[in-house]
N, CA, C and O atoms as a Maestro MAE file, in Angstrom:
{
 s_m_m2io_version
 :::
 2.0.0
}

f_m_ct {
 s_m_title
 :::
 protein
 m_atom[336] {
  # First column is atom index #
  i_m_mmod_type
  r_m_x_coord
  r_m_y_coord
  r_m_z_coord
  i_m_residue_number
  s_m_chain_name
  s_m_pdb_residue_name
  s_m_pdb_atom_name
  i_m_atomic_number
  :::
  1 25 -31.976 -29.436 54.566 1 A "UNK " " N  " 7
  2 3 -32.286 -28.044 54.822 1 A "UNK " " CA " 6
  3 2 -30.987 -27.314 55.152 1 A "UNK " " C  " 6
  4 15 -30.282 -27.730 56.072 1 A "UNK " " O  " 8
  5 25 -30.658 -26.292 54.471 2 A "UNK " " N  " 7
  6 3 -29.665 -25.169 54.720 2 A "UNK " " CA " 6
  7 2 -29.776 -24.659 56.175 2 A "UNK " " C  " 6
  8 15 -30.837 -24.188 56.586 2 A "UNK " " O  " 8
  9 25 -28.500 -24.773 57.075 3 A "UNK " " N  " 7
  10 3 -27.934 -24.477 58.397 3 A "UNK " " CA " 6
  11 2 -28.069 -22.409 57.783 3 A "UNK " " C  " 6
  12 15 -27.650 -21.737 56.840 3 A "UNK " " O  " 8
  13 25 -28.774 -22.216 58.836 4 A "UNK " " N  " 7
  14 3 -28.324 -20.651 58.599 4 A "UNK " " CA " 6
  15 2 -27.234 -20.021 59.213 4 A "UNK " " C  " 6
  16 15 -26.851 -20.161 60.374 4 A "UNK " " O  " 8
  17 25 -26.758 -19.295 58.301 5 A "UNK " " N  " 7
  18 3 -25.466 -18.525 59.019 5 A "UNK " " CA " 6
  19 2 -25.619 -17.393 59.418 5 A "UNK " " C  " 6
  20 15 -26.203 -16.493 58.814 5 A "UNK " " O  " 8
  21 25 -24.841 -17.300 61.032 6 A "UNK " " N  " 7
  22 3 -25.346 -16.023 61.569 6 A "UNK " " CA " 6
  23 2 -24.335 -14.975 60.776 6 A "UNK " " C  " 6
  24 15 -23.250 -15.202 60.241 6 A "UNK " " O  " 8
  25 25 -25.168 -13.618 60.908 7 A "UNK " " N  " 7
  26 3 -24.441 -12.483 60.347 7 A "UNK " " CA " 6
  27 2 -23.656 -11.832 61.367 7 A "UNK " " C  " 6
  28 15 -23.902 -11.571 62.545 7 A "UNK " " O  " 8
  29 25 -22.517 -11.608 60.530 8 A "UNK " " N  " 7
  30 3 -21.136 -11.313 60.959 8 A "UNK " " CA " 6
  31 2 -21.014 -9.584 60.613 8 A "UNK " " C  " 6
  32 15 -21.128 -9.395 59.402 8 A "UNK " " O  " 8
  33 25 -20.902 -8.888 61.044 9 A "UNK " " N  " 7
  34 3 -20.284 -7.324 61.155 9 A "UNK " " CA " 6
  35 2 -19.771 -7.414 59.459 9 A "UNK " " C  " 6
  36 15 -18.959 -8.233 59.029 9 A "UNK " " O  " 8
  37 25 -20.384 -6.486 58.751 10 A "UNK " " N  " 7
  38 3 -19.466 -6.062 57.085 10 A "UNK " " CA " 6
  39 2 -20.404 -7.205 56.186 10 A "UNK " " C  " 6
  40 15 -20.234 -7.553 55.018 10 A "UNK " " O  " 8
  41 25 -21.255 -7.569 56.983 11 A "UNK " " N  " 7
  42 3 -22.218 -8.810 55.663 11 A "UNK " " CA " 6
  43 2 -23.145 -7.624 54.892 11 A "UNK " " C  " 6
  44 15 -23.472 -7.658 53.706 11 A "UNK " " O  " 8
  45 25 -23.581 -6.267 56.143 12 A "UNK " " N  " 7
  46 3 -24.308 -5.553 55.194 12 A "UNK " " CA " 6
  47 2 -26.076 -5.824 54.983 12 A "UNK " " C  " 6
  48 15 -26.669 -6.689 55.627 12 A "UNK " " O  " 8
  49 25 -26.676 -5.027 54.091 13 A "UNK " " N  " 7
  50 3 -28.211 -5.605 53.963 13 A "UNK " " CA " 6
  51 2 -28.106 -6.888 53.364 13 A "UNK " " C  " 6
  52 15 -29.303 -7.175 53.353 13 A "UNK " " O  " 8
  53 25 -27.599 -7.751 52.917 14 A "UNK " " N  " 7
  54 3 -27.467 -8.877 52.464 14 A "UNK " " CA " 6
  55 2 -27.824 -9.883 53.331 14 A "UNK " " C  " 6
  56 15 -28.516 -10.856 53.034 14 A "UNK " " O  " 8
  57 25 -27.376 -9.653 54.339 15 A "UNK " " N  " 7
  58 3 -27.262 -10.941 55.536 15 A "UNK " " CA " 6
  59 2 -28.741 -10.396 56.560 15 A "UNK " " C  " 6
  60 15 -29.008 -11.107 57.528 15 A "UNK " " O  " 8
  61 25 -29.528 -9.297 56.320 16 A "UNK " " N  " 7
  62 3 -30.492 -9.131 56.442 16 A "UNK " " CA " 6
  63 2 -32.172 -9.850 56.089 16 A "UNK " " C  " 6
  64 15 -32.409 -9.898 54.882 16 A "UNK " " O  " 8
  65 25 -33.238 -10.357 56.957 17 A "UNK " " N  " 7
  66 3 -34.088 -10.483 56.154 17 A "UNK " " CA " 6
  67 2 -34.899 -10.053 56.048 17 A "UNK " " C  " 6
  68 15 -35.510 -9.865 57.100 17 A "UNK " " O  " 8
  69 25 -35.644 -9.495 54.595 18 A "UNK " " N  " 7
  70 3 -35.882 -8.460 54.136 18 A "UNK " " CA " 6
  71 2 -37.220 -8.962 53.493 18 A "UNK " " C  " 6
  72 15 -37.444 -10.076 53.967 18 A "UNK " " O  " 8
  73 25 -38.247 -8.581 52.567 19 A "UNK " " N  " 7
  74 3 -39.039 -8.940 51.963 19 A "UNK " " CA " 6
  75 2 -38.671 -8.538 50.119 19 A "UNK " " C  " 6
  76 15 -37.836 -7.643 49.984 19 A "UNK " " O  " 8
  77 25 -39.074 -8.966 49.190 20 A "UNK " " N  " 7
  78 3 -38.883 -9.319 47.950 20 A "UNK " " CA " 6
  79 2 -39.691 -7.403 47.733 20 A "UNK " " C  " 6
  80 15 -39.120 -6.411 47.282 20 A "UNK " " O  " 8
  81 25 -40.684 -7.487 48.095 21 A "UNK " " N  " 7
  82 3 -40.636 -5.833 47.691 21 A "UNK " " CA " 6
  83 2 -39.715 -4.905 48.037 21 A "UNK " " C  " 6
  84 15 -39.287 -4.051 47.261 21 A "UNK " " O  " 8
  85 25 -39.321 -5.060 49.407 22 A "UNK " " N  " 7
  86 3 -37.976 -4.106 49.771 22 A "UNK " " CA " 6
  87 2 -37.106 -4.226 48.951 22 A "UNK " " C  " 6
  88 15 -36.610 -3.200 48.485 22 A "UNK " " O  " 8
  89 25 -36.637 -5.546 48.508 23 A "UNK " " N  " 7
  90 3 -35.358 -5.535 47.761 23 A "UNK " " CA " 6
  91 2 -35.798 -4.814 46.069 23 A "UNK " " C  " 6
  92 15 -34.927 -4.494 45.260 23 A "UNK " " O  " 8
  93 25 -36.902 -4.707 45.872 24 A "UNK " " N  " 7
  94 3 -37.346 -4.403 44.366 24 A "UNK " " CA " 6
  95 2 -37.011 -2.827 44.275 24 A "UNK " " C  " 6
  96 15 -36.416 -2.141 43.444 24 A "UNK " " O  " 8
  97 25 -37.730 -2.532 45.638 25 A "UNK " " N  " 7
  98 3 -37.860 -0.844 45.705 25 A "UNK " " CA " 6
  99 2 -36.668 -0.409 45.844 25 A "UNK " " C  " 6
  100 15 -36.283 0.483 45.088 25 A "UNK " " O  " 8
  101 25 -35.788 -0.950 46.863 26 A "UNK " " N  " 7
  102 3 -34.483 -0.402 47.221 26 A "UNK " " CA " 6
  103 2 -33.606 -1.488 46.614 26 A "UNK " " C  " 6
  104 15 -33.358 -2.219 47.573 26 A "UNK " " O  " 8
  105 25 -33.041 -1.958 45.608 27 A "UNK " " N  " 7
  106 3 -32.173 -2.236 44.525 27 A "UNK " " CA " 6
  107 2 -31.192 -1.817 44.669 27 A "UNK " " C  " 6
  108 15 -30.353 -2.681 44.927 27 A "UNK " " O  " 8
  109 25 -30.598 -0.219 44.609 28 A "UNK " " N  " 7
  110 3 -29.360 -0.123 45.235 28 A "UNK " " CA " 6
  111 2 -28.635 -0.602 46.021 28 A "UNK " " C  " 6
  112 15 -27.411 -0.571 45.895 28 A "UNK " " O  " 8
  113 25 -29.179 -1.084 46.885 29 A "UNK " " N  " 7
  114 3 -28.364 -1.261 48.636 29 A "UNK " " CA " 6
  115 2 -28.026 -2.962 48.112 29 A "UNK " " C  " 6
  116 15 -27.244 -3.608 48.809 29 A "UNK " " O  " 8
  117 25 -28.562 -3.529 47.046 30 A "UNK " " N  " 7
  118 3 -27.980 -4.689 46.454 30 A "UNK " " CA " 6
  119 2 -27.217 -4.909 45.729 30 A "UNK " " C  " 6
  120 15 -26.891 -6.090 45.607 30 A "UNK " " O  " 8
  121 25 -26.679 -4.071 45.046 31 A "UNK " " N  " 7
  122 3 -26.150 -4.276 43.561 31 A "UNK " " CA " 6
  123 2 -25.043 -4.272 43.733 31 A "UNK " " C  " 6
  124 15 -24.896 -3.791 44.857 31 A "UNK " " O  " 8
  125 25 -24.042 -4.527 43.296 32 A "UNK " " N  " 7
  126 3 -22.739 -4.702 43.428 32 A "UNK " " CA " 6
  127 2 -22.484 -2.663 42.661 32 A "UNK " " C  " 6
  128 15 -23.231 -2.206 41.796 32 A "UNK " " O  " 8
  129 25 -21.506 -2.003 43.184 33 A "UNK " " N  " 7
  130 3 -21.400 -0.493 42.832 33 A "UNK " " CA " 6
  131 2 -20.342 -0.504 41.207 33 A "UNK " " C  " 6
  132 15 -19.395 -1.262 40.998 33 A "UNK " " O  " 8
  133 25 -20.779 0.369 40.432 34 A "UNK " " N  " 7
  134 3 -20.696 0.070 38.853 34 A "UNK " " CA " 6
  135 2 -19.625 1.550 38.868 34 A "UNK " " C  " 6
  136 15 -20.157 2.627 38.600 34 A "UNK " " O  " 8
  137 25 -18.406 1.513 39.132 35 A "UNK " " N  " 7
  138 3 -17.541 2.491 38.808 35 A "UNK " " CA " 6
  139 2 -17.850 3.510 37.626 35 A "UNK " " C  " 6
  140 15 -18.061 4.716 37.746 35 A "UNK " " O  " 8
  141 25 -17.830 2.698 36.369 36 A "UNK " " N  " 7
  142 3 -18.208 3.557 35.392 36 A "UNK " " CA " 6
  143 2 -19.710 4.936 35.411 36 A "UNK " " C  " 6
  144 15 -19.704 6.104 35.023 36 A "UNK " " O  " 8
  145 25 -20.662 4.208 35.952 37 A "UNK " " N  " 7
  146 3 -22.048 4.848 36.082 37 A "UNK " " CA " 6
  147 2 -21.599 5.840 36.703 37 A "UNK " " C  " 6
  148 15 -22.036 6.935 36.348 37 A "UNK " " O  " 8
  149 25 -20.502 5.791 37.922 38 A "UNK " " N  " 7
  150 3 -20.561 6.575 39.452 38 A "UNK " " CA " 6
  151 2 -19.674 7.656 38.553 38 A "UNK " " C  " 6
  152 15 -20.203 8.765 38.477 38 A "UNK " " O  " 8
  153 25 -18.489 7.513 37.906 39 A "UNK " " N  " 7
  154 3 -18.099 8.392 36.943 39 A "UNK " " CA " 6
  155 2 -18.735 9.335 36.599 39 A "UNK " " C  " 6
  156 15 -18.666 10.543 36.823 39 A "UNK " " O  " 8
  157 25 -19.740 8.340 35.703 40 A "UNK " " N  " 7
  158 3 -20.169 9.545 34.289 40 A "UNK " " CA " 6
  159 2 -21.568 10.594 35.588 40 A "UNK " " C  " 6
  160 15 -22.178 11.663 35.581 40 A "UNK " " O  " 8
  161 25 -21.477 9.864 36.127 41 A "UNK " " N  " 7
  162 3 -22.395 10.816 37.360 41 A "UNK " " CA " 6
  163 2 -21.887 11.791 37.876 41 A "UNK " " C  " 6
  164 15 -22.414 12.898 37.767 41 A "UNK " " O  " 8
  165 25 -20.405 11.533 38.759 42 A "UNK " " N  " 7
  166 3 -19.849 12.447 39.029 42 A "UNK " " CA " 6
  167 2 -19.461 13.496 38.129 42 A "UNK " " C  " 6
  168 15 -19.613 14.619 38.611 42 A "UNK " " O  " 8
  169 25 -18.950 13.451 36.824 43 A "UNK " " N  " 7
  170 3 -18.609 14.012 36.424 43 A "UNK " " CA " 6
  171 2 -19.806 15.428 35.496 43 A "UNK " " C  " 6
  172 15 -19.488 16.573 35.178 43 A "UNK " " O  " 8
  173 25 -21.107 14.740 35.315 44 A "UNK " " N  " 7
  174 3 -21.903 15.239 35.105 44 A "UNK " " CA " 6
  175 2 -22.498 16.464 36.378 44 A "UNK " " C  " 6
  176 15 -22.865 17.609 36.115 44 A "UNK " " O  " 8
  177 25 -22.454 15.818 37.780 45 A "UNK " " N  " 7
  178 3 -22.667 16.797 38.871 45 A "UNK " " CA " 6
  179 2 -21.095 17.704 38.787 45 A "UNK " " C  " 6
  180 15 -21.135 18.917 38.577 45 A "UNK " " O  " 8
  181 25 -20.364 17.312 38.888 46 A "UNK " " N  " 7
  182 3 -19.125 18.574 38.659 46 A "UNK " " CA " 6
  183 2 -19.611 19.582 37.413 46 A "UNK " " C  " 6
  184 15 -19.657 20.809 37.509 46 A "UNK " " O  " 8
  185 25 -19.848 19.064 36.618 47 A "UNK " " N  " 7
  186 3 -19.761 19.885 35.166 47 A "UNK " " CA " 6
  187 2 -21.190 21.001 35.561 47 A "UNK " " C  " 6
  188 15 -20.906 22.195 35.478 47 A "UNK " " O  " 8
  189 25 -22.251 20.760 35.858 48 A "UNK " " N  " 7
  190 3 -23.053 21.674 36.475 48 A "UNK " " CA " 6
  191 2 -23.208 22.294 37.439 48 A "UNK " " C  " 6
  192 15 -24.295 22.841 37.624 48 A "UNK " " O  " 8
  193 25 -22.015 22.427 38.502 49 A "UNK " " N  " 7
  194 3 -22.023 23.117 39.689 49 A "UNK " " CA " 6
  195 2 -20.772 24.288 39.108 49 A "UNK " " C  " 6
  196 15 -20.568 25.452 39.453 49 A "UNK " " O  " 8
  197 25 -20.071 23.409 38.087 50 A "UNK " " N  " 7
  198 3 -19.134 24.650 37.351 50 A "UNK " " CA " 6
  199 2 -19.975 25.266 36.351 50 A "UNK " " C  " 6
  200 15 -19.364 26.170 35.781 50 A "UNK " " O  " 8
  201 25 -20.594 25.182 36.131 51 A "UNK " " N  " 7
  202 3 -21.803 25.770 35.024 51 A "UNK " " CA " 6
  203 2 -22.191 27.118 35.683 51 A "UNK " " C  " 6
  204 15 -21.837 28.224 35.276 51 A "UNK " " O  " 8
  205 25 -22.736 26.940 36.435 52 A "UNK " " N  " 7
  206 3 -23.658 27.314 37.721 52 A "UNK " " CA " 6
  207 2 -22.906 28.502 38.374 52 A "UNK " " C  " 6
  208 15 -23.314 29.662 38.334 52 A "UNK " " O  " 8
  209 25 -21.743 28.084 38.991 53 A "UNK " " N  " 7
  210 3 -20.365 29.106 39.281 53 A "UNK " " CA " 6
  211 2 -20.035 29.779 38.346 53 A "UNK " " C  " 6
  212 15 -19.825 30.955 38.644 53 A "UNK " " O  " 8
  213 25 -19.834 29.394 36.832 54 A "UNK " " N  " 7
  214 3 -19.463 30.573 36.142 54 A "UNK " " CA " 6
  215 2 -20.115 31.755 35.618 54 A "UNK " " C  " 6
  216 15 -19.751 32.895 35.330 54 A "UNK " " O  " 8
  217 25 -21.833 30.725 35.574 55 A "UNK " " N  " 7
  218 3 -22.899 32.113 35.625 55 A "UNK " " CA " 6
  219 2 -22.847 32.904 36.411 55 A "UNK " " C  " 6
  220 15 -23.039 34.051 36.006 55 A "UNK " " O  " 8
  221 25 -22.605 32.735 37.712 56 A "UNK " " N  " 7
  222 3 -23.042 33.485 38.662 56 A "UNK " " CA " 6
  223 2 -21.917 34.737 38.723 56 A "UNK " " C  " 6
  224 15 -22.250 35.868 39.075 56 A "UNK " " O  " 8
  225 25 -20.480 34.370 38.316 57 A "UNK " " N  " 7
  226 3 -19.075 34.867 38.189 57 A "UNK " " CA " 6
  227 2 -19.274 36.101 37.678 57 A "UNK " " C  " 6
  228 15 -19.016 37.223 38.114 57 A "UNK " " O  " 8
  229 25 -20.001 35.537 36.238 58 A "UNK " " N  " 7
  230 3 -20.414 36.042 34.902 58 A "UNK " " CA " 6
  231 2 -21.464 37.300 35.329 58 A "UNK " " C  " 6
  232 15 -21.236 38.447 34.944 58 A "UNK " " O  " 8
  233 25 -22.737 36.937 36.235 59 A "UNK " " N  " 7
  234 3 -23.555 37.930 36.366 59 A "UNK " " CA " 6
  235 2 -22.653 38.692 36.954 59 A "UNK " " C  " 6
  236 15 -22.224 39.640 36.296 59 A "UNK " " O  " 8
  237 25 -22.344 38.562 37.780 60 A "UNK " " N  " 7
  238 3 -21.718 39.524 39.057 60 A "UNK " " CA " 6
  239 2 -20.606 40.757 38.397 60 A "UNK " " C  " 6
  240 15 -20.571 41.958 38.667 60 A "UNK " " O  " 8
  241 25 -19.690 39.916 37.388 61 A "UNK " " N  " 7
  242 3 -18.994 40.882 36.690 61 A "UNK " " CA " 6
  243 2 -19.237 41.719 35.911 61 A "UNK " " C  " 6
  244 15 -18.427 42.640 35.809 61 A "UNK " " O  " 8
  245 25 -20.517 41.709 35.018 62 A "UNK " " N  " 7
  246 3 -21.203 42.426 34.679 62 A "UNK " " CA " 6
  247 2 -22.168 43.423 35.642 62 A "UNK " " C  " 6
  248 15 -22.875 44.377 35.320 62 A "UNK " " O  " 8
  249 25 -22.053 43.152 36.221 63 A "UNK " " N  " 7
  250 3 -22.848 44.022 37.426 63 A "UNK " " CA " 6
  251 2 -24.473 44.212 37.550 63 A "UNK " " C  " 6
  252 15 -25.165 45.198 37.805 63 A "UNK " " O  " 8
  253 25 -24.852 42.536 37.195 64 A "UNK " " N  " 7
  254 3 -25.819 42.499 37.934 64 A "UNK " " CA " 6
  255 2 -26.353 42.077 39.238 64 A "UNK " " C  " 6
  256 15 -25.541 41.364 39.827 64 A "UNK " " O  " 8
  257 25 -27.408 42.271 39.865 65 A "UNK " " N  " 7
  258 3 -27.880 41.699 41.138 65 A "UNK " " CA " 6
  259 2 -28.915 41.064 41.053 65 A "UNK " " C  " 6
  260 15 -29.608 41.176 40.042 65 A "UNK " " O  " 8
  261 25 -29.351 40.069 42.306 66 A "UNK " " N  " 7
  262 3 -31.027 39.538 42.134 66 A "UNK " " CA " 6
  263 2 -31.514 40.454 42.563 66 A "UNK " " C  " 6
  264 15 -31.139 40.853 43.666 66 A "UNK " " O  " 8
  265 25 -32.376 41.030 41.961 67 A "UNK " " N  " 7
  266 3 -33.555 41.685 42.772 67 A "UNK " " CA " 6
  267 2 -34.964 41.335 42.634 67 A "UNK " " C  " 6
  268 15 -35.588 40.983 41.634 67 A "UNK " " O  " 8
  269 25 -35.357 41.512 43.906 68 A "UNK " " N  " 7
  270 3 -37.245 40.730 44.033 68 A "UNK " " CA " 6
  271 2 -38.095 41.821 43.611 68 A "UNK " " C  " 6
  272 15 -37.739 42.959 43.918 68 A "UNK " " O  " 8
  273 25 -38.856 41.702 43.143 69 A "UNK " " N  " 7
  274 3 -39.658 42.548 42.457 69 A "UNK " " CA " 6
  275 2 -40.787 42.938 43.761 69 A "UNK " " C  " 6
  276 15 -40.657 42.576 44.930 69 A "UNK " " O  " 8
  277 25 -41.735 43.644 43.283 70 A "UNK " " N  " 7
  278 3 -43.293 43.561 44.329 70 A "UNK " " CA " 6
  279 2 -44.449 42.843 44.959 70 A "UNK " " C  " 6
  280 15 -45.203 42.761 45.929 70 A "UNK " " O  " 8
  281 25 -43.951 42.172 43.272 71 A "UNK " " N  " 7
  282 3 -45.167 40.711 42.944 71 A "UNK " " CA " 6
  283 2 -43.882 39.259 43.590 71 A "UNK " " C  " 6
  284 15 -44.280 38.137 43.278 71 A "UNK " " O  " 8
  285 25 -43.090 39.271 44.053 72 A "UNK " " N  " 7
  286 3 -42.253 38.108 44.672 72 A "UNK " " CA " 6
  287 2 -41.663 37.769 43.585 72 A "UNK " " C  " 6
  288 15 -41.162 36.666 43.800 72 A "UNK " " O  " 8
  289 25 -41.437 38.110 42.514 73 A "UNK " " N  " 7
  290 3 -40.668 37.418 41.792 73 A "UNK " " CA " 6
  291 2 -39.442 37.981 41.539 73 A "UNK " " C  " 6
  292 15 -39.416 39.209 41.472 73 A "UNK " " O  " 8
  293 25 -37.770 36.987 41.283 74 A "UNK " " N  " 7
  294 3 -36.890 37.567 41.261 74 A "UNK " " CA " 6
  295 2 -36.273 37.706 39.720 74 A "UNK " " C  " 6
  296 15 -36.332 36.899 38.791 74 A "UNK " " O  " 8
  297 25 -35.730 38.876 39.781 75 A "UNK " " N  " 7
  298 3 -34.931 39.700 38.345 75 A "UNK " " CA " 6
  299 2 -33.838 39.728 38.548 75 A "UNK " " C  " 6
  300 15 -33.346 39.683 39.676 75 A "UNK " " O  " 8
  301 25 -33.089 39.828 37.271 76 A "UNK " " N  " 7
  302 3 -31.386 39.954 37.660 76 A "UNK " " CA " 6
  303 2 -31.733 41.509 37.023 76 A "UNK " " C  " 6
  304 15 -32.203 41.715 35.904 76 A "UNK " " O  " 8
  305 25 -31.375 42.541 38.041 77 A "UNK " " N  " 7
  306 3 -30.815 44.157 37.259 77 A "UNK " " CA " 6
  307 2 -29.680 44.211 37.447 77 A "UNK " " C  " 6
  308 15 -29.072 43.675 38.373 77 A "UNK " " O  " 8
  309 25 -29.043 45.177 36.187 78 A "UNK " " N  " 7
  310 3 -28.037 45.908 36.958 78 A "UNK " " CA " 6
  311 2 -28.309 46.907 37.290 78 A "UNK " " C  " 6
  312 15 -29.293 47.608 37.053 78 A "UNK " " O  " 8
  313 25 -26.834 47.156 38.284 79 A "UNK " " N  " 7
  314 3 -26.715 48.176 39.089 79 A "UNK " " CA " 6
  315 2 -26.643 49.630 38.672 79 A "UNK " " C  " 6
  316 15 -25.756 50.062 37.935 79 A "UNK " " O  " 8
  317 25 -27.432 50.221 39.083 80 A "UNK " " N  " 7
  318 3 -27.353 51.602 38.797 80 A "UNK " " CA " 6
  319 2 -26.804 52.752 39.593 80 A "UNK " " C  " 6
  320 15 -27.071 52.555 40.778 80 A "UNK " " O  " 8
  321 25 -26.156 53.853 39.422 81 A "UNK " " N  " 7
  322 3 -25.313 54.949 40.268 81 A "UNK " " CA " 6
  323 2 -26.530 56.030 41.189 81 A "UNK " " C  " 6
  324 15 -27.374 56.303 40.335 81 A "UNK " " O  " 8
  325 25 -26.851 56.574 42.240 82 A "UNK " " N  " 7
  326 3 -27.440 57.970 42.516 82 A "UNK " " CA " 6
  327 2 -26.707 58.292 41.874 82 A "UNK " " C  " 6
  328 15 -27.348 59.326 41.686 82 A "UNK " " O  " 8
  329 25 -25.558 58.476 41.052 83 A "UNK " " N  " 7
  330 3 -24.392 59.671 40.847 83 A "UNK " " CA " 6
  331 2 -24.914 59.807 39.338 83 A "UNK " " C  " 6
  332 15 -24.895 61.001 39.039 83 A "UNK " " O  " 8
  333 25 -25.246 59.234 38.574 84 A "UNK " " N  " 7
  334 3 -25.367 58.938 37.098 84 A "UNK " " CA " 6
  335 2 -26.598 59.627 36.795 84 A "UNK " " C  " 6
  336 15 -27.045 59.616 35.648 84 A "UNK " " O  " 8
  :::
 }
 m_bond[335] {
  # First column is bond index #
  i_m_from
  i_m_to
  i_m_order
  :::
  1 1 2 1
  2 2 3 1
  3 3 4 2
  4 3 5 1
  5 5 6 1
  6 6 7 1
  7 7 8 2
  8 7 9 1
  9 9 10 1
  10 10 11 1
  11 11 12 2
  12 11 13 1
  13 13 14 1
  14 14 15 1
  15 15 16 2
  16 15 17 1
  17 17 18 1
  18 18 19 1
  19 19 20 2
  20 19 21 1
  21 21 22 1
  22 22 23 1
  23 23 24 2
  24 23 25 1
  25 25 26 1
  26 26 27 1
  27 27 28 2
  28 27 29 1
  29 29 30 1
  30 30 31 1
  31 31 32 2
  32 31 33 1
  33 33 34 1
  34 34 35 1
  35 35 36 2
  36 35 37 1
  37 37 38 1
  38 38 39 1
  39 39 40 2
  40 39 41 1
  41 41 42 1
  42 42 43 1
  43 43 44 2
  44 43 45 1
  45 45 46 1
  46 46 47 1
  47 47 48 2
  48 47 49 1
  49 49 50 1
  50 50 51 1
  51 51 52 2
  52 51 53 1
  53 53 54 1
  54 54 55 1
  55 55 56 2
  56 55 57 1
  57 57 58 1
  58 58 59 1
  59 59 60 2
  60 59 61 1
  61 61 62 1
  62 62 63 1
  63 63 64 2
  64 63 65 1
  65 65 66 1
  66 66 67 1
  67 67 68 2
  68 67 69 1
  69 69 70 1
  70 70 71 1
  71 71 72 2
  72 71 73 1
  73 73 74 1
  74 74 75 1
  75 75 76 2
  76 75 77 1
  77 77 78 1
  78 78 79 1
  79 79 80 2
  80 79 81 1
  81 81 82 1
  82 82 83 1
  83 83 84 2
  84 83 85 1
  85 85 86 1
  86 86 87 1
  87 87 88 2
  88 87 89 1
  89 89 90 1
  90 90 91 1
  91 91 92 2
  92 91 93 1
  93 93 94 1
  94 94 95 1
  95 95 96 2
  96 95 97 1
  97 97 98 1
  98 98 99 1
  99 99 100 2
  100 99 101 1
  101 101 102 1
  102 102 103 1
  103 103 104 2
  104 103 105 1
  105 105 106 1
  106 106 107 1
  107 107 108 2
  108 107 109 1
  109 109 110 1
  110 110 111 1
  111 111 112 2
  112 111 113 1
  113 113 114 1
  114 114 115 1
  115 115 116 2
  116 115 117 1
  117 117 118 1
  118 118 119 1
  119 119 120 2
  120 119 121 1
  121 121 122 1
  122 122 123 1
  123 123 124 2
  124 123 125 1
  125 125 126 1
  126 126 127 1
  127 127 128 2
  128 127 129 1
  129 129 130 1
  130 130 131 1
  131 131 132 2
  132 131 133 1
  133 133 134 1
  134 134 135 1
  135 135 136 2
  136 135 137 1
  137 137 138 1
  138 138 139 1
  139 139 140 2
  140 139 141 1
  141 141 142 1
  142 142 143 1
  143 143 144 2
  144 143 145 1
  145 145 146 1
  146 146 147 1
  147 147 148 2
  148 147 149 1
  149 149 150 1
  150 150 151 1
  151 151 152 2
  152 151 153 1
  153 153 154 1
  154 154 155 1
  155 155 156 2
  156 155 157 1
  157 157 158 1
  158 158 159 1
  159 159 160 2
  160 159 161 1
  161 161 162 1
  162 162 163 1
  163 163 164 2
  164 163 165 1
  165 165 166 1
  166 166 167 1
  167 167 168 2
  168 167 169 1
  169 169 170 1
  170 170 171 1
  171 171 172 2
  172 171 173 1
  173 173 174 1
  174 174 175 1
  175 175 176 2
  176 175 177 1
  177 177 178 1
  178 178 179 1
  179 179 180 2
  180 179 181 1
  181 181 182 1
  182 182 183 1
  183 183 184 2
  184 183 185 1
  185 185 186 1
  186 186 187 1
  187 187 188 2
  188 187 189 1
  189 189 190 1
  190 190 191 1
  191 191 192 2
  192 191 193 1
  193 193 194 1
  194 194 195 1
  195 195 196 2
  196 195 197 1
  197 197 198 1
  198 198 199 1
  199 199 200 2
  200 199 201 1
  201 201 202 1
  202 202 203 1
  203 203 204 2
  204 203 205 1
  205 205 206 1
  206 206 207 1
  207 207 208 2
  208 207 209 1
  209 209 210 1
  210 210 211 1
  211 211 212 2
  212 211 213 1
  213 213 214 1
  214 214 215 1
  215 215 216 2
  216 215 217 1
  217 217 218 1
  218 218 219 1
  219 219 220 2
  220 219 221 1
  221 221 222 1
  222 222 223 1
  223 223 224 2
  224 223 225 1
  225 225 226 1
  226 226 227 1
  227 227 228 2
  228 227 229 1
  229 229 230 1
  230 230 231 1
  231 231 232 2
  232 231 233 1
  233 233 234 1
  234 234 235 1
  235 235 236 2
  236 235 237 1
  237 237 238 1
  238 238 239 1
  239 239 240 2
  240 239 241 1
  241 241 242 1
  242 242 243 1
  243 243 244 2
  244 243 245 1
  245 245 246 1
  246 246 247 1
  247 247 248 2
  248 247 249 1
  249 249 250 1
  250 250 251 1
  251 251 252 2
  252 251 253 1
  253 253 254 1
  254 254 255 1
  255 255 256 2
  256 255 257 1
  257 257 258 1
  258 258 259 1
  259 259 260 2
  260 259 261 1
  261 261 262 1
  262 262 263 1
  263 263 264 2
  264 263 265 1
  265 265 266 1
  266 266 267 1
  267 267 268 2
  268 267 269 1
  269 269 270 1
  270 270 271 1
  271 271 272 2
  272 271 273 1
  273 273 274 1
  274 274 275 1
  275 275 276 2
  276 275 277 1
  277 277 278 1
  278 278 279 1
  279 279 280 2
  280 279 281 1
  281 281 282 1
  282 282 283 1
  283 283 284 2
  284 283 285 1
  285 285 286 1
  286 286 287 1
  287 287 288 2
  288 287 289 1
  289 289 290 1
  290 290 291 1
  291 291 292 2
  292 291 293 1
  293 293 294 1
  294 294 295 1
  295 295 296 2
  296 295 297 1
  297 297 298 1
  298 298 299 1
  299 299 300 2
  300 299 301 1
  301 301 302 1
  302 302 303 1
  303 303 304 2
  304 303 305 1
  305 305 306 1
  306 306 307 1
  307 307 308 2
  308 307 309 1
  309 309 310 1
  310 310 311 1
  311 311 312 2
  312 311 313 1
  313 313 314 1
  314 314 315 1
  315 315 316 2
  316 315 317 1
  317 317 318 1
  318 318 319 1
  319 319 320 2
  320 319 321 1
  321 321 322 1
  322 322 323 1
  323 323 324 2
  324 323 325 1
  325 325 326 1
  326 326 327 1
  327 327 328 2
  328 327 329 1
  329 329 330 1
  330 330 331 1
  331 331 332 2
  332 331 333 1
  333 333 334 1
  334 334 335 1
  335 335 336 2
  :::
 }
}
């Protein structure tokens, strides 16, 4: 029979005991971390928060605003002058 080894500080959920569904459901907290995946992830969340920023750049320079309507729903108008 295998001597158990006590867990040492930095063993992590590993050195935890856990049940076979926990580890199914939560899979992450096991896996060894896949650089490439974390990449194309990151780079996918960058690329849509710059998306996102340049619309908004974009509305604004054109001179529109959100505006909420009566019924709660929101519109982009533009801005209009009293002077005009």
């Amino acid at each position: 029979m295998p001597e158990k080894k006590e867990p040492a500080p930095g063993d992590g959920l590993r050195s935890v005991r856990t049940t076979s569904l926990f580890r199914a459901v939560n899979f992450e907290l096991y896996v060894k971390p896949n650089l490439v995946i974390m990449g194309l992830g990151l780079t996918a969340f960058v690329g849509c928060v710059g998306y996102i920023t340049y619309m908004r750049s974009h509305y604004d320079a054109m001179g529109y605003y959100p505006a909420v309507q009566e019924d709660g729903t929101e519109q982009f108008v533009k801005k209009k002058s009293k002077w005009d």
